[in-house]
C-alpha positions in Angstrom: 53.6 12.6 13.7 54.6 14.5 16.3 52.8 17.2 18.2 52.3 19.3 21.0 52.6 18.1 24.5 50.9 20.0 27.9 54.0 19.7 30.0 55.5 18.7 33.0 55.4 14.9 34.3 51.6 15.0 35.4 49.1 12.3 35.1 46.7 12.7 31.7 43.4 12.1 32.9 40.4 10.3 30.8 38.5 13.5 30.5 41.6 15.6 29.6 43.0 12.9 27.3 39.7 13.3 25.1 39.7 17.1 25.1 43.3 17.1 23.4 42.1 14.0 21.3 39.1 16.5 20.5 41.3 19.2 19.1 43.4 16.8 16.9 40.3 14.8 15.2 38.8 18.2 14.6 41.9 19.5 12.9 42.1 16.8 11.0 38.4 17.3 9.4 36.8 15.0 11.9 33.1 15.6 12.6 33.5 14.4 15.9 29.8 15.1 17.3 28.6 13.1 14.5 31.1 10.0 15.9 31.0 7.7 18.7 33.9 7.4 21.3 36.1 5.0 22.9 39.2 5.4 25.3 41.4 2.5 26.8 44.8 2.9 28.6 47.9 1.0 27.6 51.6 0.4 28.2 52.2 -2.0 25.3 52.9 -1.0 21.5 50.0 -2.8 20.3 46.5 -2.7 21.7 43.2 -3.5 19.8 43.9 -1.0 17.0 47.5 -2.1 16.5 47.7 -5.6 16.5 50.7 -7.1 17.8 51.2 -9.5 14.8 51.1 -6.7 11.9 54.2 -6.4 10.5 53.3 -3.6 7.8 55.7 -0.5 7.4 52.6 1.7 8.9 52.3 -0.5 11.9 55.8 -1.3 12.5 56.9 2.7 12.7 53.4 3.5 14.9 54.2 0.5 17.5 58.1 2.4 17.8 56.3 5.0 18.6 54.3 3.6 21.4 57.1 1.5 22.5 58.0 2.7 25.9 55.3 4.8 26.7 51.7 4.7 28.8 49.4 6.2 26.4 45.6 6.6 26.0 43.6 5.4 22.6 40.5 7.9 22.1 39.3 6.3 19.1 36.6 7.6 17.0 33.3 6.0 14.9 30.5 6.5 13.2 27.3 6.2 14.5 26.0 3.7 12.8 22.5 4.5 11.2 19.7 1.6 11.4 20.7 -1.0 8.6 23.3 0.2 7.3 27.2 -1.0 7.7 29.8 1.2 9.2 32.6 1.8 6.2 35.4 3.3 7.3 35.5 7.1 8.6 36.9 6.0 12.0 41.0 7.4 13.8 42.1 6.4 16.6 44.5 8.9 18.6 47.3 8.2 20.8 47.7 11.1 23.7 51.1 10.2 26.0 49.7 9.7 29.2 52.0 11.6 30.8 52.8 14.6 28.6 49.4 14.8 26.6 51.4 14.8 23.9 49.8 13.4 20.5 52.4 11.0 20.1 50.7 9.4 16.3 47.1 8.5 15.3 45.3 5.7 12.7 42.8 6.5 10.2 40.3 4.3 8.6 39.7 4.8 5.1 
């Protein structure tokens, strides 16, 4: 998945890297302000949500993707409510760092 990317050769800030995450998760029927958020930079095609060892179809073509590029992960979570497990719910979107170009996301089920 492929989408639109803000241009030029800039640097994607944190803040700026969320808003566009923002607008994807919310396209995608995300209740964001009901979520929790996490961002962390990489250069690698795995990070915490890709693990480097997962050789699935699914993770294989998402670390080609990333393979090359500096790239934000905004990930999204539930807010977990008192005593009760978090199940699912959760993406984690990849914004090019550079472009601010979604370059592909995860979704939990």
């Amino acid at each position: 998945m492929i989408a639109r990317g803000y241009g030029g050769d800039m640097e994607i800030t944190k803040d700026k890297a969320i808003e566009i995450a923002n607008k994807e998760a919310k396209k995608l029927g995300y209740d964001i302000e009901s979520m929790n958020i996490k961002i962390t930079k990489h250069n690698t095609p795995w990070n915490e949500y890709l693990p480097k060892e997962s050789e699935t179809e699914y993770d294989v073509e998402r670390k080609k993707q990333l393979t090359n590029k500096e790239y934000w992960a905004v990930y999204y979570y539930p807010k977990q409510e008192k005593n009760y497990p978090i199940l699912g719910g959760d993406i984690c979107i990849f914004v090019d760092s550079s472009s601010g170009e979604i370059i592909t996301n995860i979704r939990g089920k």
